[in-house]
ZAVOGU-335096 format. One record per residue (C-alpha): residue in one letter; x, y, z. Coordinates in pm, 1 decimal. Each point is the difference from the previous one (the first is absolute). Layout:
<atoms>
A|X|Y|Z
...
</atoms>
This chain:
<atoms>
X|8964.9|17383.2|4690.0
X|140.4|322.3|117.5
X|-67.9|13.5|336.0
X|-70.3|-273.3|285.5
X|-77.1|29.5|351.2
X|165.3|-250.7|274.4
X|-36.2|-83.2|369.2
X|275.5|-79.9|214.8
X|12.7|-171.5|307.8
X|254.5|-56.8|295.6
X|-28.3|-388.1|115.5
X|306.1|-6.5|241.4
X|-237.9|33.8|243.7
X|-251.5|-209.3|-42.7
X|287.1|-279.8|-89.2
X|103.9|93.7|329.3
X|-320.4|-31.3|163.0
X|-12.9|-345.4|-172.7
X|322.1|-108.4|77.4
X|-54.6|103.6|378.4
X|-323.3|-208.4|-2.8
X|192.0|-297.9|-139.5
X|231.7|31.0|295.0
X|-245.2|7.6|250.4
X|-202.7|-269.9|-99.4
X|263.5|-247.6|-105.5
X|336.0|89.7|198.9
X|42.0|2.9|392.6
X|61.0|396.1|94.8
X|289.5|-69.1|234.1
X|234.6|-275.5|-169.8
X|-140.8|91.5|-383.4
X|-35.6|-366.7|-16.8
X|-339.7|-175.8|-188.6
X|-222.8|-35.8|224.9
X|-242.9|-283.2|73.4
X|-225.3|93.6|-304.9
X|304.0|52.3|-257.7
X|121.3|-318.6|163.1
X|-328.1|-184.6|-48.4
X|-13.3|116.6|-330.4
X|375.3|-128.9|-63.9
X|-34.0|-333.0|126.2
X|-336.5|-47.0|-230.1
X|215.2|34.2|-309.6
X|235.8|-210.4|151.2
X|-188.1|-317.8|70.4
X|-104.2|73.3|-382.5
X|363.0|-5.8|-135.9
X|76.3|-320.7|252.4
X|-325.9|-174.8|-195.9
X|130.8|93.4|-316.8
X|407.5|-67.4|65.2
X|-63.6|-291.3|245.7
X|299.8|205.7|214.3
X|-76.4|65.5|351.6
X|10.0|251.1|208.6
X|10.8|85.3|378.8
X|-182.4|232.2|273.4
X|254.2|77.3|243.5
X|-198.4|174.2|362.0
X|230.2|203.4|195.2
X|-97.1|120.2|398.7
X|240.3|199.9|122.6
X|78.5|-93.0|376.9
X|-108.5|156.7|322.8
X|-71.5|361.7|-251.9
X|-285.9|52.1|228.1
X|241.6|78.0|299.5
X|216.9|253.7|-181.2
X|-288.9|179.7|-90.3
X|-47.2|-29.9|358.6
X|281.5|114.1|133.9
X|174.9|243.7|-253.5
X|-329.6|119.7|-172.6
X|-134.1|-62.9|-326.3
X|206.5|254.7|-198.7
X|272.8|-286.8|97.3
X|-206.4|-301.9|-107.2
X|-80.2|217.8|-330.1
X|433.0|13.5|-70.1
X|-20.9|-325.5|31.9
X|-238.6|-112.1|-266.0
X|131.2|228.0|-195.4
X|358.3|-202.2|49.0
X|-156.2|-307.8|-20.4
X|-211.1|89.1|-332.5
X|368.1|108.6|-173.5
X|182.9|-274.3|120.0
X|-273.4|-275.1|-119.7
X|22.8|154.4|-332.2
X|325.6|-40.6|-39.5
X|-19.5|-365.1|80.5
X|-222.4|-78.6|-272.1
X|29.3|23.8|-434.6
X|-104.5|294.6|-129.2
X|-348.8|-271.6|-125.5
X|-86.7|-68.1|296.4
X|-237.5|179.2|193.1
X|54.5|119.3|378.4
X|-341.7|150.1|208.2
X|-91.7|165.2|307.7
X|-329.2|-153.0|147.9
X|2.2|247.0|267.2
X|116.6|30.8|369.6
X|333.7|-237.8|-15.4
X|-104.7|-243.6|-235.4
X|131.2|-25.6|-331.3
X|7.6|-230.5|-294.1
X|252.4|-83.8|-254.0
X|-129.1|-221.7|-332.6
X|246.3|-168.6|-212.3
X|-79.9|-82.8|-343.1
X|151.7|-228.4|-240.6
X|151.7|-307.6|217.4
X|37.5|-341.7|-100.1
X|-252.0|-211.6|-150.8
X|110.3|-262.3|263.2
X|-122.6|45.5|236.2
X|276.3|-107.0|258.7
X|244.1|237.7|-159.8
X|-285.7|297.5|57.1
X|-12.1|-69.5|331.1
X|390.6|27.5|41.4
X|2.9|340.2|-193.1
X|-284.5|162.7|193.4
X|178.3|-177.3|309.3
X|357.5|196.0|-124.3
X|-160.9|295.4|9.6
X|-200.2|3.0|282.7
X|338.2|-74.3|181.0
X|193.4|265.1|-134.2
X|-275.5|249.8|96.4
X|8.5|-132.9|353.0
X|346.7|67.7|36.1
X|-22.4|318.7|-174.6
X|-307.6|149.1|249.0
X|212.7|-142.3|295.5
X|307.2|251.9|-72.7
X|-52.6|314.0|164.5
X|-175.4|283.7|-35.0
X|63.1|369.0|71.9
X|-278.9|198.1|131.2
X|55.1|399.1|48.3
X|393.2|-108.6|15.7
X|-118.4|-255.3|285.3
X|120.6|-421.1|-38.7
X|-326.2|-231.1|-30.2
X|-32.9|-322.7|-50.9
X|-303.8|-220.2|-159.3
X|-97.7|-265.8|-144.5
X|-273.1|-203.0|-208.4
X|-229.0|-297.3|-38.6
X|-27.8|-163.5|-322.2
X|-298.0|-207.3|-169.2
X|53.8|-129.7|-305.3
X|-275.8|-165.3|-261.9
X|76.8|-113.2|-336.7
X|-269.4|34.8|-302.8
X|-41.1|-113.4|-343.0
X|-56.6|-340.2|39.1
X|-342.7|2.8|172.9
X|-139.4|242.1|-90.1
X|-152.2|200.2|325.3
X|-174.4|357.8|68.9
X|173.2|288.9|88.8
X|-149.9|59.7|290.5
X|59.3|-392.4|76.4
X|401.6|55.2|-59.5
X|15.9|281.7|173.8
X|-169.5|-180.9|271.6
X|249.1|-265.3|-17.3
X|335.4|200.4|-4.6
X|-191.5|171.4|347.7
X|-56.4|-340.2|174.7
X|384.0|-102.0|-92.5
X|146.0|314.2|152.8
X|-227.1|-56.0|348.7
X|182.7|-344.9|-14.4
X|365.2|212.7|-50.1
X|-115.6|204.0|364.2
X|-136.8|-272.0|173.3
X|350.3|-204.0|-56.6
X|196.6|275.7|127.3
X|-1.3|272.1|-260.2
X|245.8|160.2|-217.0
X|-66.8|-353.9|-205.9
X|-157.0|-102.0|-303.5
X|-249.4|-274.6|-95.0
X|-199.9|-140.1|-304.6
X|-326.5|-12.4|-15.0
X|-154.4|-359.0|61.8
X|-349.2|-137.5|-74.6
X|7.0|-157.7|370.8
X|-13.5|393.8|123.2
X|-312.6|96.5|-172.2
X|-157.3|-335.8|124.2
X|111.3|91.8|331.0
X|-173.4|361.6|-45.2
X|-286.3|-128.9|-107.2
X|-52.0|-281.8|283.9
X|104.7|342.0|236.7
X|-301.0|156.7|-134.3
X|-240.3|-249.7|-25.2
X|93.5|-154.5|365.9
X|-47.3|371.7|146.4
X|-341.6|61.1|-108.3
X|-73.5|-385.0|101.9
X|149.3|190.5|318.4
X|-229.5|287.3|13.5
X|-288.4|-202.9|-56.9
X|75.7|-256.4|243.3
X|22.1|299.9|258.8
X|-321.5|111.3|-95.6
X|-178.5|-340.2|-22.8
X|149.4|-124.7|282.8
X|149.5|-313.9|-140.8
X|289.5|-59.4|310.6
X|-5.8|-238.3|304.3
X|210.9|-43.4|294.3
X|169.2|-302.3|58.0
X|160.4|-57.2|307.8
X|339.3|-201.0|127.3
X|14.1|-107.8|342.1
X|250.4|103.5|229.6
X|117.7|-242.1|310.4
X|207.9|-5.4|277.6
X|254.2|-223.6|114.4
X|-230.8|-276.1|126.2
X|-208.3|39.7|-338.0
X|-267.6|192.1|144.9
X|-168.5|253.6|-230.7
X|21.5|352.2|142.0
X|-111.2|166.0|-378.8
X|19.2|41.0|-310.2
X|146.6|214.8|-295.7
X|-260.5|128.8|-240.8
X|69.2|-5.7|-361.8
X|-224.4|151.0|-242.9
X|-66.6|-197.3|-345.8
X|-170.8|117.8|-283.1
X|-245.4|-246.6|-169.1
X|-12.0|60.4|-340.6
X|-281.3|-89.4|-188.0
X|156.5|-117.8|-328.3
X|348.3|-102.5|179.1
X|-80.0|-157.6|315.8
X|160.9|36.0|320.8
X|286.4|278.1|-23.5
X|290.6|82.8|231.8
X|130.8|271.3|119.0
X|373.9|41.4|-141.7
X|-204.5|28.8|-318.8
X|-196.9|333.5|81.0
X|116.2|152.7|295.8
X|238.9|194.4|-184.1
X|-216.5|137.2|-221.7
X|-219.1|55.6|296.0
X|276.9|248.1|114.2
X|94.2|133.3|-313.9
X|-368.1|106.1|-82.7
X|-136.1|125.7|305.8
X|-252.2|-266.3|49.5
X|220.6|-123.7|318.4
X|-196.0|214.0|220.4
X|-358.1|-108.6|-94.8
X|139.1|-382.2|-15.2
X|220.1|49.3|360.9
X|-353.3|164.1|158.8
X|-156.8|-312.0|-102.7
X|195.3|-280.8|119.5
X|40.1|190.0|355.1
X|-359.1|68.4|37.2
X|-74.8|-360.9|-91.2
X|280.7|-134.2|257.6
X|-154.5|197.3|233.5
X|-351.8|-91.3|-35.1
X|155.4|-337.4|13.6
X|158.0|47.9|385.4
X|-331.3|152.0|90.8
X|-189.0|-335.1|-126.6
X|267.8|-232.7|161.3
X|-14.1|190.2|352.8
X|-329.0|-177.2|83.4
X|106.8|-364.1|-121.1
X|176.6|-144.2|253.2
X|277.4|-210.8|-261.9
X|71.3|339.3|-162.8
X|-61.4|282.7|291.7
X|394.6|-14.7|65.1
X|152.7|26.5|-336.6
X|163.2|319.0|-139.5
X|37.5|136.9|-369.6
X|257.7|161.0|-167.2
X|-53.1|190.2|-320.0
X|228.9|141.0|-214.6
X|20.1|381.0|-34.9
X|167.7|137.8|-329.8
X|199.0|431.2|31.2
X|-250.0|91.8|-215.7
X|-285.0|-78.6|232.8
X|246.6|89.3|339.5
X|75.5|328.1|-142.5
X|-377.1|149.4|-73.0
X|-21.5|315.6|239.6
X|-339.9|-210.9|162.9
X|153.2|-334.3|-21.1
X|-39.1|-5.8|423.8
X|-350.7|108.4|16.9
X|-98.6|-220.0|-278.7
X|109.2|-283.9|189.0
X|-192.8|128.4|330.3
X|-291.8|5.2|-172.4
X|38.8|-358.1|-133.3
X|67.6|-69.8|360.9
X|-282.2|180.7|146.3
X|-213.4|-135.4|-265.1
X|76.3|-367.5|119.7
X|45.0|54.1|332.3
X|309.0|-238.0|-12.6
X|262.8|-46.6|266.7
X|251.1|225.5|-178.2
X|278.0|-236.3|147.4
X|-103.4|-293.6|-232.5
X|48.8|215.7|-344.1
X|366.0|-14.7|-74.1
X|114.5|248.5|-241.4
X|325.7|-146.0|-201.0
X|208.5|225.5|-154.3
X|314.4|-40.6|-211.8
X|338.3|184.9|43.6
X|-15.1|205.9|-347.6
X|-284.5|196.9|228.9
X|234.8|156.7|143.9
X|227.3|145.1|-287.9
X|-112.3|387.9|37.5
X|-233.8|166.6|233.2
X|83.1|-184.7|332.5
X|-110.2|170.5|224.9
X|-385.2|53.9|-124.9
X|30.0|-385.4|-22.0
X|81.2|-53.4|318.0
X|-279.9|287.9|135.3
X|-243.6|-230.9|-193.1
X|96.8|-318.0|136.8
X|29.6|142.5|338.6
X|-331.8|163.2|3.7
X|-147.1|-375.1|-70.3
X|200.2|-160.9|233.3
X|-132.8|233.4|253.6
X|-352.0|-171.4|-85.4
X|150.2|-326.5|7.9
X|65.4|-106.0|-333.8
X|327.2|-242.6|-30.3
X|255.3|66.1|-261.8
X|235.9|-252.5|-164.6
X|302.8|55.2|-206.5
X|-53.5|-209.8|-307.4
X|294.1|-130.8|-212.3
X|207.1|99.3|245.2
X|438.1|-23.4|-113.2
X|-93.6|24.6|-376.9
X|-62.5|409.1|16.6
X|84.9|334.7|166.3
X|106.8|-46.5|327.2
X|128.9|195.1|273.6
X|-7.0|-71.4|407.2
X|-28.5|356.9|65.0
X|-348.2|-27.4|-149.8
X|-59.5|-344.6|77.6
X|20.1|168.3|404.6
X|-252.3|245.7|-98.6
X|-212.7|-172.9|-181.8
X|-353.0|-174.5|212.8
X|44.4|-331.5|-171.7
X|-143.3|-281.2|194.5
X|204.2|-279.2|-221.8
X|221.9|-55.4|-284.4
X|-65.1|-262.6|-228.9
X|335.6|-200.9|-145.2
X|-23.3|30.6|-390.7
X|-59.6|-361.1|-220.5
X|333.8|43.5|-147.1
X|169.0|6.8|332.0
X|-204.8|-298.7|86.5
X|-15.6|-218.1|-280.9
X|410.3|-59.5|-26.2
X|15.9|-16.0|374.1
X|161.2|-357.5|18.1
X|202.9|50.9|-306.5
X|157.4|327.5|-11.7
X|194.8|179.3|306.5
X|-57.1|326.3|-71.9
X|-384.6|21.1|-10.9
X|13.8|-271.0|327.8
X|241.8|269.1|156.3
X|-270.0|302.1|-124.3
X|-299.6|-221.8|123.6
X|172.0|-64.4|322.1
X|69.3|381.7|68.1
X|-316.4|93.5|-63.7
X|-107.6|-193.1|222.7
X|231.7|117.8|255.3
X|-81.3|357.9|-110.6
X|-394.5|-45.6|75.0
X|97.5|-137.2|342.4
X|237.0|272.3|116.3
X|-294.7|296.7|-128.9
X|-298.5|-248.3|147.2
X|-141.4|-83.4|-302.9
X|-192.8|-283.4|-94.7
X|160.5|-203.0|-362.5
X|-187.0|-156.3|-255.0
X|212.6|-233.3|-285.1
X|-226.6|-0.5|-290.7
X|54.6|-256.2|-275.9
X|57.3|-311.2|236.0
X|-83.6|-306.4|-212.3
X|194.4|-292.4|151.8
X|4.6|-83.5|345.6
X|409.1|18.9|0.9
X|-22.9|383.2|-63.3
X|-258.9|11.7|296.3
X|243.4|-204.7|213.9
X|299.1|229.4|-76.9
X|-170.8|349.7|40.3
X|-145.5|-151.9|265.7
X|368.3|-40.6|170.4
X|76.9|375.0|-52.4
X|-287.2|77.5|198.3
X|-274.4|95.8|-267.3
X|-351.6|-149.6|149.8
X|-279.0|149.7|-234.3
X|20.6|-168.3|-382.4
X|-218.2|52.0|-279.8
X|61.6|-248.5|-359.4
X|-103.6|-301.1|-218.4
X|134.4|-190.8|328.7
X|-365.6|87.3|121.8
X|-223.8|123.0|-238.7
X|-9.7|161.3|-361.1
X|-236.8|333.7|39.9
X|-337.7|-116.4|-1.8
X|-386.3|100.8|-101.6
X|-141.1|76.6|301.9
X|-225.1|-287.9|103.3
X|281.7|-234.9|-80.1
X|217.3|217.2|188.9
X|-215.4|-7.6|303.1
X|-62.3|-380.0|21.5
X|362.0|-95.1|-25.5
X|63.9|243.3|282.6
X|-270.7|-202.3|175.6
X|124.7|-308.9|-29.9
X|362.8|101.7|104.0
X|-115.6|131.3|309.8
X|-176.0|-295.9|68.1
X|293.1|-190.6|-87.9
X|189.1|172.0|192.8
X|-268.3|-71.7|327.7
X|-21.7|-338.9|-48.7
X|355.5|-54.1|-29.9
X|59.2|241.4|317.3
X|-270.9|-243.1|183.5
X|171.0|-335.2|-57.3
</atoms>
């Protein structure tokens, strides 16, 4: 063969093209860190090598503290020097095996490959370095020349012994760095089966939640409130949610995540529409006509733009005496916009409605406000009350109180009474309205109106003799 023909062909570009593809699918654009499908991809050959080597390994979840309000304040082109500082310094933390990741916003994970088979010892390594990067993000940073200081959250979940899912140890390391914020941040915690049981009873008790709300499943029970000769002059309502597979349920277990979910406001709507149709019933039964109610108000439902009219109308609707509904609120109401609480409350009062300050001495408190607020009573907290004969510091806050309520002509209400000593001794400071076990546990309604029957007939007969 003389002679041959060949084609040539330039593939820097299209290796470029490739390479630049590569990038963008598998590396964060910012820090050049793997992202959260290189990362995926990672830890899936990892939980094959822990089968296979019986080593473990560890997910490390890092939050970066309060980023949201630098980006807030200084811009984002700060917050972006910062992940950028963060994403160097976390690599240099780790061995060159390991495997650091960007997940996006401030979140990042480190995964550490090739711990101890025991398990106690992998736990202490991951623990070692999860420290050491904690100290390391908490040095300061220098932003366009300017001083900044951060700092992180750490969850930490081991694998290789249990096996588990990806997306199930990711979820894990997430859970144990929401338990590093919630105990105060810049901390670090371990994942623990008890948090993912705790999750799951979260979910599963809100959408008992939401359904309850829809179907209707709560009651109002109702403690009596008497004066100092034992007379009933109310009641407290207090909403309970009857579950159909657990039975009777209180409220420190869903009021909460009431609040937290929104479904306050539908819930709150409901229990003061039912006291009130309650007060309208009682005001043509002679045993009952006198009595007031007091229902409890949450801030979310106080600080909805039509919280006042929605009350009117609940008012109109029942064509109550307005001065029988008492509206308690608690001092953390008052922590921010103060003065659209107080229009609120004094737009009611102008119908009639009573106020009470509920929990009073265990919150926010100022007398400036407590002057300007149109509170008809303050009630003394249980804690106050319940070490009254015992301890001389909540006798001494019980008795000024007291003394407080008196000198601003308000009416006061100890709640939590159960003996007949702690009635005595309140009594003494001057307290004459008392609500507790002393008396009554809340009650279903009929029960609740035939023992305030038969005290007021009591009461008569014993007047008569």
């Amino acid at each position: 063969m003389t002679h041959y023909v060949s084609t040539q062909f330039d593939i820097s570009q299209r290796k470029a093209a490739e390479d630049e593809i590569k990038n963008l699918a598998f590396y964060d654009s910012l820090t050049h860190l793997p992202n959260r499908r290189l990362l995926r991809d990672r830890l899936q050959h990892a939980l094959a090598a822990t089968t296979r080597s019986q080593q473990h390994g560890a997910l490390l979840f890092i939050d970066l503290d309060h980023f949201k309000k630098l980006n807030d304040t200084r811009g984002h082109n700060q917050g972006d020097l910062l992940l950028q500082q963060v994403a160097q310094r976390l690599s240099s933390y780790v061995r060159e095996a390991d495997t650091v990741a960007r997940l996006g916003g401030d979140e990042f994970v480190v995964m550490l490959e090739g711990l101890s088979q025991d398990i106690n010892e992998a736990a202490a390594q991951a623990e070692a370095v999860a420290e050491k990067i904690l100290a390391g993000l908490n040095d300061t940073y220098y932003l366009s020349g300017q001083e900044y200081s951060s700092a992180s959250s750490i969850g930490v979940t081991l694998f290789g012994d249990k096996g588990g899912s990806i997306e199930e140890l990711l979820k894990q390391a997430d859970l144990a760095m929401y338990q590093a914020k919630a105990a105060g941040r810049n901390s670090l915690r371990f994942f623990d089966p008890a948090m993912q049981a705790a999750v799951t009873a979260h979910v599963v008790l809100e959408k008992d939640l939401r359904n309850a709300v829809r179907e209707g499943q709560f009651v109002v029970h109702y403690q009596v409130q008497v004066d100092e000769d034992g007379q009933p002059t109310g009641a407290e309502a207090l909403v309970r949610w009857q579950h159909p597979q657990r039975g009777l349920v209180f409220p420190d277990a869903f009021i909460a995540l009431a609040e937290e979910t929104g479904l306050i406001l539908p819930l709150g709507q409901w229990v003061l529409e039912s006291a009130c149709a309650q007060l309208a019933k009682w005001s043509g039964a002679s045993d009952f006509a006198h009595l007031s109610l007091a229902v409890n108000i949450s801030a979310r439902q106080l600080h909805q733009s039509d919280f006042v009219g929605q009350v009117q109308a609940i008012l109109d609707r029942t064509g109550i005496d307005p001065g029988k509904l008492k509206l308690e609120l608690t001092e953390s109401l008052f922590v921010g916009n103060m003065e659209d609480t107080i229009a609120k409350m004094s737009a009611l009062s102008a119908k009639g409605v009573h106020f009470v300050l509920d929990d009073f001495g265990t919150g926010y408190s100022s007398l400036y406000y407590l002057k300007r607020l149109p509170l008809k009573c303050l009630k003394i907290d249980r804690s106050f009350v319940a070490d009254v004969l015992t301890d001389a510091n909540d006798a001494a806050i019980a008795r000024t109180i007291v003394a407080l309520a008196q000198n601003l002509n308000l009416a006061v209400v100890a709640e939590g009474v159960e003996t007949r000593e702690q009635q005595e001794v309140l009594a003494r400071y001057g307290c004459k309205e008392y609500q507790g076990y002393l008396f009554s546990r809340p009650l279903p309604l009929k029960e609740f109106e035939q023992y305030a029957a038969r005290l007021q007939r009591e009461l008569l007969a014993s007047s008569c003799l």
